[in-house]
C-alpha positions in Angstrom: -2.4 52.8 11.3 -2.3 49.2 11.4 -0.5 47.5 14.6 0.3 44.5 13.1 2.0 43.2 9.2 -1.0 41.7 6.9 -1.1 38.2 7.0 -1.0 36.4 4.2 -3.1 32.9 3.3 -0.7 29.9 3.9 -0.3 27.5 0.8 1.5 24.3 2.6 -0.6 23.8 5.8 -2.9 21.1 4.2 -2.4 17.6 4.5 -3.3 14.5 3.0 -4.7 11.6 4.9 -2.0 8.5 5.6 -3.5 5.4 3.2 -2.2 2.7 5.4 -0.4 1.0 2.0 1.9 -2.1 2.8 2.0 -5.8 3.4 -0.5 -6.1 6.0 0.1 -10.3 6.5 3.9 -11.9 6.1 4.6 -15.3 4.6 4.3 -18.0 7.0 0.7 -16.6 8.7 -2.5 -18.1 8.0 -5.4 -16.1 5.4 -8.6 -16.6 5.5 -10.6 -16.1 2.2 -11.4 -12.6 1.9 -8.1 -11.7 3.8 -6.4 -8.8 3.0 -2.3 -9.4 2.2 -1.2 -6.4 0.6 -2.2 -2.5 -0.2 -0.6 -0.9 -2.9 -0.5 1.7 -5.2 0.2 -0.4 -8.4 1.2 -4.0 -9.1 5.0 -4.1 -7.4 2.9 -7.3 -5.9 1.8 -10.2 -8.2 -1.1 -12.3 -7.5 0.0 -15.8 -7.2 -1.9 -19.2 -6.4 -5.5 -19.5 -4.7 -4.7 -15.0 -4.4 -6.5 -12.4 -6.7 -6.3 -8.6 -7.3 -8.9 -5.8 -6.4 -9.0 -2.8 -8.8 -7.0 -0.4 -6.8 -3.9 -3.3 -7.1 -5.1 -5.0 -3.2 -4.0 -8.4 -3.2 -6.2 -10.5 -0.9 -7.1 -14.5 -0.3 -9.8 -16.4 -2.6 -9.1 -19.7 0.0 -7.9 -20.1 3.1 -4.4 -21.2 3.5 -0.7 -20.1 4.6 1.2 -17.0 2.9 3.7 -17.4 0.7 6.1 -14.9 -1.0 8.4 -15.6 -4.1 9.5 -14.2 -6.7 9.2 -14.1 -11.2 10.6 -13.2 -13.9 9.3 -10.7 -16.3 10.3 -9.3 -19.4 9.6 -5.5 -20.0 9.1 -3.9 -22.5 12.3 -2.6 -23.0 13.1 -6.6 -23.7 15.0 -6.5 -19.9 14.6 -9.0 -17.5 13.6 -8.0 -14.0 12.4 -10.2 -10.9 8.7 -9.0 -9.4 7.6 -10.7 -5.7 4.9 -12.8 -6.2 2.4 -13.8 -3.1 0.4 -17.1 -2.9 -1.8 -18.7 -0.5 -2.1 -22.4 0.1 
C-alpha cells in the first residue's frame, strides 16, 4: 500500500525568460550611432530623423545626436485617424 497520493506532472511551473522590451534612452539624452533607443515587439515606435529600425522592430541611432520624441498622424486602414510616437535623433 502506497503511503503517499500519486503525484501528478505540473503544467504551469515553466517560465519564460523577461525580454527587457521598453524605451531604454528618454528624449533629451545624447545617442551615439549604433545606440539602442527602444525594444519592442512591433512598430508602436516610428523611426524618425537620423534613427532606423532593426527587424525585430528595435529602434536605434544611425548618427550621434540628442533624442527626441513626437508624435504623427496615420491613417488606418479602417480610414481612422490615430497619433503614433515618433523618435528622432539630431
Amino acid at each position: 500500500m502506497a503511503s503517499k497520493k500519486a503525484g501528478g506532472t505540473a503544467k504551469n511551473l515553466r517560465d519564460s525568460n523577461p525580454k527587457y522590451l521598453g524605451v531604454k534612452l528618454y528624449a533629451g539624452e545624447v545617442a551615439r550611432s549604433g545606440d539602442i533607443i527602444v525594444r519592442q515587439r512591433g512598430t508602436r515606435v516610428l523611426p524618425g530623423r537620423n534613427v532606423k529600425m532593426g527587424k525585430d522592430h528595435t529602434i536605434y541611432a544611425v548618427k550621434e545626436g540628442k533624442v527626441t520624441f513626437g508624435s504623427k498622424r496615420m491613417v488606418n486602414f479602417n480610414g481612422r485617424n490615430n497619433r503614433k510616437p515618433i523618435v528622432h535623433v539630431g
